[in-house]
N, C-alpha and C positions, 0 to 999 in steps of 0.2 A: 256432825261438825264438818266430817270432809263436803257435803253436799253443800254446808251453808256456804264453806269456801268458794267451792266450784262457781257456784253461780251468784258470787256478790257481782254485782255491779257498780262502776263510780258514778258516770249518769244517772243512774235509775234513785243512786244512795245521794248526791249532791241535791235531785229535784226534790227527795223527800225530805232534808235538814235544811238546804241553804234558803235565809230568805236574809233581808235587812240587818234585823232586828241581830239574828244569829251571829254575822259576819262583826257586826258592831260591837256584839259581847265577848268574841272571839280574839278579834282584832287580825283577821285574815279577810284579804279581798277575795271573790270569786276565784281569781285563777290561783291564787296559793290554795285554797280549800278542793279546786277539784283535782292539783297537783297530787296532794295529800291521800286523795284518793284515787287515784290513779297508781299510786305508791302502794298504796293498801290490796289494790287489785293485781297487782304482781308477784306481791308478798304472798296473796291467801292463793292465787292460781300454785307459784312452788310449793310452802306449803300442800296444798290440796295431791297434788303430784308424790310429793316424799310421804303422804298416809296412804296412799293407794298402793307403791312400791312395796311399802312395810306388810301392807297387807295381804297383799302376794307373797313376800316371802314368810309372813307368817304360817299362810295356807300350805305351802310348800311344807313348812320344814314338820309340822303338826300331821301330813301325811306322811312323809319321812315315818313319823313317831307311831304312825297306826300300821305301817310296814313291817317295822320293827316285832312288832306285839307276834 
């Protein structure tokens, strides 16, 4: 999941959804729709960031536990 984060894209994501037809059933013009994802890609970059911290201090503390032993 963190990978899919990391490397969304809102360009790449707007050319492969937005056409007419989409924005019409939506009732979002282009720039509100690639706002929207431009929002999304800031969202999933933090996100992507706070699982990779986690996961480091997971590693950490799980070696901590085999010191212990």
């Amino acid at each position: 999941m963190q990978i899919r984060f990391k490397n969304f894209d809102a360009d790449d994501e707007f050319e492969e959804l937005w056409s007419y037809e989409f924005g019409q059933h939506n009732h979002f013009r282009p720039s509100q729709f690639i706002e929207m994802l431009l929002d999304d890609e800031d969202y999933f970059i933090e996100c992507s960031k706070k699982m990779y911290q986690r996961a480091e201090e997971l590693e950490y503390e799980i070696w901590e536990l085999e010191e212990d032993e």
